[in-house]
C-alpha positions as CSV (number, residue, x, y, z in Angstrom):
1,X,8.4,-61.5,68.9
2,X,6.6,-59.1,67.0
3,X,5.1,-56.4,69.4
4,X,0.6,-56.5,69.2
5,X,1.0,-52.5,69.5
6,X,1.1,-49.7,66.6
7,X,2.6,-47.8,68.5
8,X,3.6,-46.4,71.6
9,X,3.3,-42.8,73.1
10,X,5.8,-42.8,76.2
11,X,5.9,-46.2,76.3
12,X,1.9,-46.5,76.3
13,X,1.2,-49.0,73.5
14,X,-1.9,-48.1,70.8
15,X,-3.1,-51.7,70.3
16,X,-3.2,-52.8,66.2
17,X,-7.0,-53.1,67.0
18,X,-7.4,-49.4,66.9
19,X,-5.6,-48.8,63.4
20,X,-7.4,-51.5,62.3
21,X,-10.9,-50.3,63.4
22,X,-10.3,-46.8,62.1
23,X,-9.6,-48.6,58.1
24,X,-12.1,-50.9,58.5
25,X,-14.9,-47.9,59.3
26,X,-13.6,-44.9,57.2
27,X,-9.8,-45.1,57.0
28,X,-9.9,-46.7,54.1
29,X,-12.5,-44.0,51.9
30,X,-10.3,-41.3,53.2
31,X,-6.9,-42.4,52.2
32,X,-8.7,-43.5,48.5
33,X,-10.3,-39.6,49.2
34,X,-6.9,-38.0,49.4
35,X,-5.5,-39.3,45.7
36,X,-2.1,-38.4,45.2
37,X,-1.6,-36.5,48.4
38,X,-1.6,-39.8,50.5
39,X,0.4,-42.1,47.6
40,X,1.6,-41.6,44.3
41,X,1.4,-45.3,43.6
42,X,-2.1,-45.3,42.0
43,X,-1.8,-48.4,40.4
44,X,0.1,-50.1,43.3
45,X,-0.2,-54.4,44.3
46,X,-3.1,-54.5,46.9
47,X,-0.7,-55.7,49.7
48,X,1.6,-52.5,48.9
49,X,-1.5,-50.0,48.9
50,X,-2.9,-51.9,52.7
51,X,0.7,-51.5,54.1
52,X,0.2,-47.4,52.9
53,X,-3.4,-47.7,53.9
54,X,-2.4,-49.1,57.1
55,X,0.9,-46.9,58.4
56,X,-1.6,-43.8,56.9
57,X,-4.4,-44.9,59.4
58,X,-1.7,-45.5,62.4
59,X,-1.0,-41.6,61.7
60,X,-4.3,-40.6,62.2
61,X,-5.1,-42.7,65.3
62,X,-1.3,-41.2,67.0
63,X,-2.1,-37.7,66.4
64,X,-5.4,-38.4,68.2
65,X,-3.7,-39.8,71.2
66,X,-1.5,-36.9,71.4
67,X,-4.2,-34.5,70.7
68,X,-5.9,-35.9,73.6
69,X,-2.8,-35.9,75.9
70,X,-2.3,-32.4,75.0
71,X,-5.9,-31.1,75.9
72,X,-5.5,-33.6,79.1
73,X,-2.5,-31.5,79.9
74,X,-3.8,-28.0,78.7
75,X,-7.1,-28.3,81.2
76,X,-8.8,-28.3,77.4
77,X,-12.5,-29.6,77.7
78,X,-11.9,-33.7,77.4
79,X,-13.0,-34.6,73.9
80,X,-14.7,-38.1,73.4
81,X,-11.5,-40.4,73.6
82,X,-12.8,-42.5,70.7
83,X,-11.8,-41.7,67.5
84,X,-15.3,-41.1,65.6
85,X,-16.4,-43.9,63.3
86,X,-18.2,-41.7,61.1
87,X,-16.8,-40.3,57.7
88,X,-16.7,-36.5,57.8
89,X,-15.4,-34.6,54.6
90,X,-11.7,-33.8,54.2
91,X,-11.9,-30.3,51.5
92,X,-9.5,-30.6,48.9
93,X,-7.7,-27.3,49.9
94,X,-7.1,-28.9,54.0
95,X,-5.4,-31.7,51.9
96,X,-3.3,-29.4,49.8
97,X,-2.0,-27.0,52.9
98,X,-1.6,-29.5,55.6
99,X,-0.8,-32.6,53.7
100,X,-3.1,-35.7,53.9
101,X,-2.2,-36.9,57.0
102,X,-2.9,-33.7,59.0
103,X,-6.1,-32.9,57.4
104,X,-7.7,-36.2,58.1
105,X,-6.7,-36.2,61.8
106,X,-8.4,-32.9,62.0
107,X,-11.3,-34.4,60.2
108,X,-11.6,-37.8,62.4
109,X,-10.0,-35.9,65.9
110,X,-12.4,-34.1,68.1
111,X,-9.2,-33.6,70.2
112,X,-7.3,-32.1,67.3
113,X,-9.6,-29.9,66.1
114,X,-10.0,-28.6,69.7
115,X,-6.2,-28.6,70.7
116,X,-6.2,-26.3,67.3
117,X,-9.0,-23.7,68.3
118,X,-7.0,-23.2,71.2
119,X,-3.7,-22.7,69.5
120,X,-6.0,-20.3,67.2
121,X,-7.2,-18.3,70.1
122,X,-3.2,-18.0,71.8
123,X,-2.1,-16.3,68.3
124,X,-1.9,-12.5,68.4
125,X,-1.4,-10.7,65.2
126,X,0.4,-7.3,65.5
127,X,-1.9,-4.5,63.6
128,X,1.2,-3.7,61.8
129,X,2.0,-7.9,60.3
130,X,-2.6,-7.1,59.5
131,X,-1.9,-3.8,57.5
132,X,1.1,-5.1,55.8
133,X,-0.7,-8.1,54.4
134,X,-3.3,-5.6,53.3
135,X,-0.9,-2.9,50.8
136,X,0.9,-6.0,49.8
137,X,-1.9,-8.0,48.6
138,X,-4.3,-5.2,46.5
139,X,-5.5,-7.7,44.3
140,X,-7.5,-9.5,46.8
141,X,-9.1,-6.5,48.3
142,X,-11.1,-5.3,44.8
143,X,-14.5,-4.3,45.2
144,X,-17.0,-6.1,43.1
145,X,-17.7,-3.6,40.4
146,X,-13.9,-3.3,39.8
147,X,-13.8,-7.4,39.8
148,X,-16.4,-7.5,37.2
149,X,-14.6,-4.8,35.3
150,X,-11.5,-6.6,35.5
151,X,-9.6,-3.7,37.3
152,X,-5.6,-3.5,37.5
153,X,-5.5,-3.5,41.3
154,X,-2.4,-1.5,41.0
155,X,-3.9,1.6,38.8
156,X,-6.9,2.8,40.8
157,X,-6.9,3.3,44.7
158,X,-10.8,3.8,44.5
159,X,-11.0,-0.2,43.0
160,X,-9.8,-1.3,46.5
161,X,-12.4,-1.7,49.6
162,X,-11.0,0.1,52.4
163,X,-8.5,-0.9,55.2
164,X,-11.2,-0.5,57.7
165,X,-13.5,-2.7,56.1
166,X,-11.5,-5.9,55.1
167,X,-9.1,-5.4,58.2
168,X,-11.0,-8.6,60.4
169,X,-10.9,-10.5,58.3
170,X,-7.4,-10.4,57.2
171,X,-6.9,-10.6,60.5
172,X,-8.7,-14.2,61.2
173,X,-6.6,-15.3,58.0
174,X,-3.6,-14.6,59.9
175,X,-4.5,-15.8,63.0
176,X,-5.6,-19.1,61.4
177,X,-3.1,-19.7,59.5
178,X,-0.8,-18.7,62.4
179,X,-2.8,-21.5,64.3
180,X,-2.0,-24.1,61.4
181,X,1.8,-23.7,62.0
182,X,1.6,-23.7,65.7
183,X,-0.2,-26.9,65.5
184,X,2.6,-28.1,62.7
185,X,5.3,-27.2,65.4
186,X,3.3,-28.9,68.5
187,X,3.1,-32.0,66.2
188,X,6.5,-31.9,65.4
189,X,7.6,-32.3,69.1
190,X,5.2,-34.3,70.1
191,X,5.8,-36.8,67.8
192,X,8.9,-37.4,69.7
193,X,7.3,-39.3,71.8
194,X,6.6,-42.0,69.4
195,X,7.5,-45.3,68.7
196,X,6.6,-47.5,65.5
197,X,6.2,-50.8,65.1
198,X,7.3,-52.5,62.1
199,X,4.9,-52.0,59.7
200,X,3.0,-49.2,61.2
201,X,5.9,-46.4,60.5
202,X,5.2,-43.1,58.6
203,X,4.1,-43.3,55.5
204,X,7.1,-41.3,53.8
205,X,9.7,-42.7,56.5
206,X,12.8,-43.6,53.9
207,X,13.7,-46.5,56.4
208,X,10.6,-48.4,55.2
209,X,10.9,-50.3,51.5
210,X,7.4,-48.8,50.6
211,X,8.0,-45.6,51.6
212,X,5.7,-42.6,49.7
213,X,8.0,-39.2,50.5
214,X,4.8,-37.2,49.6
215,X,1.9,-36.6,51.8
């Protein structure tokens, strides 16, 4: 008998209902949204592209139930524990560094995006990793006359704003991006947790006949 669940996170089923819900609202302008990132078959039979559409959507709703186990757990401030019905934009560069997938959960999850402020906040980055980034990276640091001059960062030490002045905000792009891969690794072993039903596995899961190995 085939199982009326998604899902199921410790043995807790997700009913089909709530996969189905989440296309039928936005799912379905989001996956179309992410272009290649979500499938590579553009062109694909309708019943292949709802199966993608479908094990996509299933993503999205499980990272939302573990999101909101993990805040549970972490004494986070209980985000609504319905997923939002209401489209809200997924930029182009969230697609291209955290995959499809990822970036809509953060976009649809009020859970996710607050399990990943708090990862955010928990990352410390050593002054040393901040000043590093700094001398490595001289073309990023050029003040605006030498950018409209088209200065060789690496000739002129007076074409690059000081330490002191860019150092915060090098920091924050650490510590942000240190957050993204903390919420990668939480994902990863959280998603231990979960079993598929037919039809509902991961999108680039080789197992599957339709599989799409990119995200």
């Amino acid at each position: 008998m085939t199982p009326n669940y998604a899902a199921s996170v410790r043995g807790v089923p997700i009913p089909k209902e709530r996969v189905a819900a989440f296309l039928n609202a936005d799912g379905a302008a989001s996956f179309r949204g992410a272009g290649n990132c979500a499938t590579s078959h553009n062109d694909a039979a309708p019943a292949r592209r709802h199966r993608q559409q479908r094990r996509w959507a299933t993503q999205i709703v499980v990272i939302h139930e573990l999101a909101l186990r993990t805040c549970a757990e972490r004494g986070l401030a209980p985000p609504d524990d319905i997923l939002p019905m209401h489209l809200l934009t997924i930029p182009e560069t969230d697609v291209a560094d955290l995959g499809s997938i990822v970036a809509a959960a953060l976009a649809h999850s009020p859970a996710a995006r607050a399990l990943l402020a708090a990862l955010e906040r928990e990352q410390e980055v050593p002054e040393t990793a901040v000043r590093d980034y700094y001398d490595r990276n001289p073309d990023r640091f050029l003040t605006p006359d030498a950018l409209r001059r088209g200065a060789d960062p690496y000739t002129d030490p007076s074409d690059i704003q000081p330490y002191e002045q860019v150092r915060d905000a090098i920091a924050r792009e650490l510590r942000h991006a240190a957050a993204r891969r903390a919420f990668f690794d939480w994902l990863d072993g959280a998603r231990a947790d979960v079993e598929y039903a037919e039809g509902h596995e991961h999108p680039g899961d080789p197992t599957h006949q339709d599989h799409e190995h990119r995200h």
